[in-house]
N, C-alpha and C positions, 0 to 999 in steps of 0.2 A: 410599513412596519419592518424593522431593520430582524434580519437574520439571527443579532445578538438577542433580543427578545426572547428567543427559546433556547438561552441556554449555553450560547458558546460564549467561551472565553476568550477572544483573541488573544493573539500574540503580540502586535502591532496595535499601535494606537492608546486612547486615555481609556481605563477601566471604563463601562457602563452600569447600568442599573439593571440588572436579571428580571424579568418579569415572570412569574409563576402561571404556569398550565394546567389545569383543570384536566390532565390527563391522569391515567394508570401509572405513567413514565415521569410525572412533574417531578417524586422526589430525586431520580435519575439527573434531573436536567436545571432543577431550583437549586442557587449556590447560598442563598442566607441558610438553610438549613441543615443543623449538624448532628442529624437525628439518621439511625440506620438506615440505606437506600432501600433495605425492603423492608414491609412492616410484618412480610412474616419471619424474621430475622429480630429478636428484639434486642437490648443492646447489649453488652456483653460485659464481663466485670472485670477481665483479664486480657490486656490488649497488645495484640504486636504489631507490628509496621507489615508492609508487602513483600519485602524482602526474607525478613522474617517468615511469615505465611508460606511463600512459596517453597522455602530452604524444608519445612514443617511435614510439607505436603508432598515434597521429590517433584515439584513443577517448574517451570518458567514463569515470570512475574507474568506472560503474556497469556499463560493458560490459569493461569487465577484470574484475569480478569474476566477471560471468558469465561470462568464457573459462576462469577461474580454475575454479568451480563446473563447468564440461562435458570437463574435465582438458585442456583448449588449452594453458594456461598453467600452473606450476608457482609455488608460494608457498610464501617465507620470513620465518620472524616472526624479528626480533631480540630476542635474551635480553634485554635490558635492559628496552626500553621496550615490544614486544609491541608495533611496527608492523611493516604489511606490508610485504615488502621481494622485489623480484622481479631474475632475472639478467639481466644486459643479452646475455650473446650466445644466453640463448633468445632474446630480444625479437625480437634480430636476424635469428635464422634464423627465426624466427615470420614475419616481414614479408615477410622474402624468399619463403617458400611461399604464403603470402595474396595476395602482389603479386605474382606470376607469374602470367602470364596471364591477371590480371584482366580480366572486363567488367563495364563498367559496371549491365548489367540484374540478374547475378547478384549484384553490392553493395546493387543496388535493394531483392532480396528478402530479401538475409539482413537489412537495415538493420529490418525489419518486425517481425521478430520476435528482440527482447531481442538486437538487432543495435548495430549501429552509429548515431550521435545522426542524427535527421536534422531539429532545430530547435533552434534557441538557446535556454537560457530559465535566470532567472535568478530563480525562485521554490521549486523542492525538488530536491534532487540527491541518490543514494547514495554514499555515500563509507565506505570500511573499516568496511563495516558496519554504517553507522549512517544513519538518515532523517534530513537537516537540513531545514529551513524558514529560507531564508534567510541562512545559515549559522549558524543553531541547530536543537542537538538534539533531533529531536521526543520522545524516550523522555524528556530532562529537561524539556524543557516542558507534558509531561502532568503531570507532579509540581509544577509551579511557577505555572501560569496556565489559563484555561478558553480556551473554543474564541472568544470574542467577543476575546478578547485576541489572539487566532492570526490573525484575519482583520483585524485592524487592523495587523497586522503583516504579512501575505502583501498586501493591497490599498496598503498604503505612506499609512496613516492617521496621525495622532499621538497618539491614544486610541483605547481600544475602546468609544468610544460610537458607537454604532450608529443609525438612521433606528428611530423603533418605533410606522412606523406598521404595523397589522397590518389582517384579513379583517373586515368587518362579522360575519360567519359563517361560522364554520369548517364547512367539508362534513363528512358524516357518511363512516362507511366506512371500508374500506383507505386507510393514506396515500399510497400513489404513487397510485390509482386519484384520490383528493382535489385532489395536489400536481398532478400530470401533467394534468388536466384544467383546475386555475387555471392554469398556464403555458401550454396551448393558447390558451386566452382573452386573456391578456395579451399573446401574441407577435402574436397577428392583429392586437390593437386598437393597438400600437402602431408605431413606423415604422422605418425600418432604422437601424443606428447611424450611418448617412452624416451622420444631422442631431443627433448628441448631442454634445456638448462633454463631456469624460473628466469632468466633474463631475457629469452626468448619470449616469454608467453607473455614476457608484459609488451614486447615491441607487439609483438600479435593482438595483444589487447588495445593497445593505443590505435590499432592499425582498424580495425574492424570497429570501432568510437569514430574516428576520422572519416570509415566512408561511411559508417550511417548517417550522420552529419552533416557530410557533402549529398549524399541523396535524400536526404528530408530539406536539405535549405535550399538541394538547386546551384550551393558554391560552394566550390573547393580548398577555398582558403582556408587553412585552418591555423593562421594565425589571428581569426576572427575569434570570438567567443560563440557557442552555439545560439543562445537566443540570440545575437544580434543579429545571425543568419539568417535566421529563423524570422524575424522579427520585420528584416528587411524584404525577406521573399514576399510575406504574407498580407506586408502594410499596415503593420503596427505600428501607433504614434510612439513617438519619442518617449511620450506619460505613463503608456501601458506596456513597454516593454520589460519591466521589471514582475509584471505578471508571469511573459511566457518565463523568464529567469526562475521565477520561487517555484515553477511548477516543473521544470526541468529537476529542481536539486530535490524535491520533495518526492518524485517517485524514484528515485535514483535507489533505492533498496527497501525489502520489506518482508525481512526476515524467511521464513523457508514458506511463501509463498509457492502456487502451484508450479509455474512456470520456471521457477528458484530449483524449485526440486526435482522438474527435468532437466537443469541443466546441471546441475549436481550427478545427477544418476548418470547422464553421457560423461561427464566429465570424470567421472571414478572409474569407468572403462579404457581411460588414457585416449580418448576420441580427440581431436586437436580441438582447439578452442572453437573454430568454426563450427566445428560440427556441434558442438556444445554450445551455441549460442544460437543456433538452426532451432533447436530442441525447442529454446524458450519461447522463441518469437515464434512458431507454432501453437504451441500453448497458450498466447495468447488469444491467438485466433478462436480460441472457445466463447459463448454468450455468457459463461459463467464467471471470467476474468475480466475485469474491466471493460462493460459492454458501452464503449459511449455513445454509440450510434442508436443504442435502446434509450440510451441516459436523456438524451436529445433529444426522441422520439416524445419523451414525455412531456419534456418541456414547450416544446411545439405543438404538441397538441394542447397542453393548457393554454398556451399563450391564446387557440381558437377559442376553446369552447371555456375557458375559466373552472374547469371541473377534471379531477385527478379522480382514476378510477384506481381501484387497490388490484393487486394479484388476488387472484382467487385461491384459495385454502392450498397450500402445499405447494404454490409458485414460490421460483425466486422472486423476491423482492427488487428490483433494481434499483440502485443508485441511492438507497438507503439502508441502515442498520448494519452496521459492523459490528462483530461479534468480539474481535480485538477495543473496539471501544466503546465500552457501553456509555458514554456521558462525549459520544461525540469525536469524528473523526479530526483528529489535529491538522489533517493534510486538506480537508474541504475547511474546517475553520479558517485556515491561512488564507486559500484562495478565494473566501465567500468575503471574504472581508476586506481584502485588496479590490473587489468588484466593485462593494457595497461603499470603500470611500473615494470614488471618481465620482462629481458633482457630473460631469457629460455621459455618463453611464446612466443614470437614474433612471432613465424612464424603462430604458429593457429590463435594467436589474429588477423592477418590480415587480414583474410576472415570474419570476425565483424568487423573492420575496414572499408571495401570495404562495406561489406552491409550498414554498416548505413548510409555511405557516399550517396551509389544509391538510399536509399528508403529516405532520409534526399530531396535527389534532386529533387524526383519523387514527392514525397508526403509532404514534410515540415514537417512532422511530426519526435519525438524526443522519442528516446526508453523509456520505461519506467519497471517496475523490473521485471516483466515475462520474458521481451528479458533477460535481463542483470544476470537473473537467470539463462536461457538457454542458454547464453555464457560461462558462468563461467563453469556449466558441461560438454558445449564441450571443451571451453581453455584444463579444466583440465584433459582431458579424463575422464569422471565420467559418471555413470549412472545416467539418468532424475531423475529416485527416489527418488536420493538423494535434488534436489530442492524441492520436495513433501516433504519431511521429513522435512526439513529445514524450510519452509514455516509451513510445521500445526505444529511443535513441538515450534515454533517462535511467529505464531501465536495468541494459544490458552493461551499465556502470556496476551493480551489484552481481550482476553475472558474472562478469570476468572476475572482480572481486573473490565468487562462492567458485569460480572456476579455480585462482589460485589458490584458494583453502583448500579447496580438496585434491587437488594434484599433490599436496602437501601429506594426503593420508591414503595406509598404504591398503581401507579395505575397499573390495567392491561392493556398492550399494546393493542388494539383493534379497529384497524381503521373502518372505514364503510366501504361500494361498494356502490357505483352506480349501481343503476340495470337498466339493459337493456334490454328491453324484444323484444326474438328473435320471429318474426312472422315467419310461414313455410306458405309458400302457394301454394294451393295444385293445380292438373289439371283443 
C-alpha cells in the first residue's frame, strides 16, 4: 500500500487515485471532497480566500492554518480550483471572542507557541500548505536545483558560487561535536558584527556553509556540490543521490522555527555570525526539534515486532502531525515519495509503508520531515548522522539568511516574563 493512499499529494510524478480513511481525519486527508474539513464548521455563505482570512484576523497565512488544524477555524475548498476558502462571519465571530477581553501578556504567551507572528521576515513563509523560499516552492525546488543554488537565493546573491575556502584539517569524530567546537573557536577569535559591513557577513556566511560541508562530507572541496560530497562519503548510488539533493534544499529554512529564533535573538545583540549560528545548532540538540534518532527508533522497531505503540496522553508525538500542516507535511510528502518510486527500494520501503498506514488509522495523524528523514536513512541503509548533517548543514542556509535580516534591524530582541512569585510555606 503506497503512502499516496492516505492522502498526500506529491509533487513529482502522474496524479493518483486518493483512497478514503475511515478516520476522524479522512475529511482532512480525502481530496474528492469539497465539503467543510470539519463538520462542526458548516459551510458558510460568504467566502474569502486565505490571504484574505488571514489580513481579517492580523495573522500569518501560517497561523490560520494552525487554527484551522486545532479546529478554531473551519475550512472550505473550492470545487474548481481546490483553494482554501474560509467564512467571513466565522472570522468575525472568531475575533470578537479572541478580542474580548484581551491582555496583552496572555497574546504574549499564546504568540510563542505556533501563535501569533511576532517578527517580520521575508525569507520562508507557510502558505496553503506549501514551504516557500522566497516565494518559491521548496517541494519544486528540491526537484530543480541543489542547496548551493538555495542559499544564493535566500542570502540575496546573483549566483550560487560560493567562498570555497575550507579547514586545513577536518576534525576527526561526531560532526556537531567537530562543527560546534570550530564555531566556539571562530566566535571568540572574531569581533561582534558592530564592525562588519554586510559584505563581510556574507563571506562569513559562505565560510562557515564551506566548513560545515567539509566536516559532514569528510571533503574540502568545495567546488563539489554538497550532496555529491555527501553522497560520495556515504555510498549513495548514482539513482539515489538526488534524494540526499531534495532533502538538503527542503530543510534549508522554516520560517521562525525554534532554533531560527535563537539565532535571531544572538544575532540582534550584534554577536558575530559564529556565535549566532552556535545558538541554533544547540537548539537543535533538543528531542523536541527534529528528533531523527527517536524517528528511527520507531521505525526499527516496527520493522521487529510489525506494531506501532502511540505516546501516551500528553506525549510528544514524534515524527508525526504538524501543526503548520494540517492535510500533510510537503517536505516528508517530497521525500516519501522519491522513496516509494525506486523499484530496488521496495522491499524496506514497505515497512514505512505499513507503519504510516497503522499510525495514519490509529492516530489521523500525517508524517512530517523528522519521519520521512528517518526513512530515508533506513530505506537507504545509512547511518542517523547522516540526517543530522543534512539537517544543520541545510539548515544553517536560513540562519545566516535570518542572521542577515536581522543585523538589518536596529532592535534588540527582548521579550518580558511574567513574574510569578512562588510562596514556600513552611510547618
Amino acid at each position: 500500500m503506497r503512502i499516496s493512499d492516505f492522502g498526500f499529494a506529491f509533487v513529482t510524478g502522474t496524479p493518483r487515485v486518493f483512497k478514503s480513511i475511515d478516520t476522524p481525519y479522512a475529511p482532512l486527508m480525502a481530496t474528492g471532497s469539497k465539503v467543510p474539513i470539519s463538520s462542526d464548521h458548516p459551510a458558510p455563505a460568504q467566502l474569502v480566500d486565505a490571504k484574505k482570512a488571514a489580513e481579517m484576523l492580523g495573522i500569518s497565512i501560517a497561523s490560520l492554518y494552525s487554527y484551522v488544524s486545532r479546529g478554531k477555524l473551519g475550512r472550505t475548498e473550492d470545487p474548481d480550483t481546490g483553494t482554501s476558502l474560509f467564512g467571513v462571519q466565522e472570522i468575525q465571530a472568531f475575533i470578537s471572542r479572541r478580542d474580548r477581553g484581551k491582555r496583552p501578556d496572555r497574546v504574549a504567551i499564546a504568540s510563542l507557541d505556533f501563535g501569533l507572528p511576532v517578527l517580520e521576515s521575508g525569507i520562508s513563509t507557510v502558505e496553503d500548505g506549501r514551504l516557500l523560499f522566497h516565494g518559491h516552492d521548496a517541494a519544486e525546488l528540491a526537484s530543480q536545483v541543489d542547496l548551493e543554488t538555495v542559499a544564493a537565493l535566500l542570502w540575496g546573491l546573483p549566483t550560487a558560487r560560493l567562498e570555497t575556502g575550507v579547514l586545513a584539517e577536518i576534525p576527526s569524530g561526531p560532526f556537531r561535536t567537530g562543527f560546534c567546537g570550530w564555531l566556539v573557536q571562530e566566535a571568540a577569535a572574531h569581533p561582534s558584527r558592530a564592525f562588519w559591513p554586510n559584505s563581510d557577513v556574507l563571506h562569513h556566511a559562505s565560510h562557515i556553509f564551506q566548513t560545515a560541508a567539509a566536516i559532514g562530507t569528510g571533503s574540502p572541496d568545495g567546488r563539489v556540490a554538497v550532496h555529491e560530497r555527501l553522497a560520495a562519503r556515504y555510498g549513495v548510488g548514482q539513482g539515489d543521490v538526488d534524494l540526499i539533493k531534495a532533502a538538503l534544499v527542503l530543510h534549508a529554512d522554516h520560517e521562525l522555527n525554534t532554533s531560527t529564533f535563537a539565532v535571531r535573538c544572538v544575532a540582534s545583540t550584534c554577536a558575530n555570525p559564529y556565535a549566532a549560528v552556535l545558538a541554533g545548532v544547540c537548539a537543535t540538540m533538543g528531542s523536541r526539534h527534529a528528533d531523527f534518532r527517536a524517528a528511527l527508533d520507531i521505525i526499527e522497531r516496527y520493522a521487529v515486532t510489525g506494531h506501532y505503540q502511540p505516546p501516551q496522553a500528553g506525549a510528544v508525538m514524534t515524527g508525526f502531525g504538524h501543526q503548520l500542516y494540517p492535510q500533510g507535511d510537503p517536505r516528508a510528502r517530497t521525500l516519501l515519495d522519491g522513496l516509494g518510486s525506486r523499484p530496488h527500494l521496495a522491499a524496506r520501503m514497505a515497512v514505512v509503508d505499513d507503519l504510516i498506514a497503522q499510525v495514519v488509522k490509529e492516530t489521523g495523524k500525517l508524517p512530517k520531515n523528522d519521519f520521512a528523514m528517518a526513512a530515508m536513512v533506513h530505506v537507504l541503509a545509512l547511518p542517523v548522522e547522516l540526517a543530522e548533517i543534512i539537517f544543520t548543514t541545510s539548515r544553517l542556509v536560513g540562519w545566516m539568511a535570518h542572521v542577515l535580516e536581522q543585523y538589518a534591524l536596529p532592535a534588540l530582541i527582548r521579550p518580558r516574563a511574567r513574574y510569578r512569585l512562588v510562596v514556600e510555606h513552611g510547618d
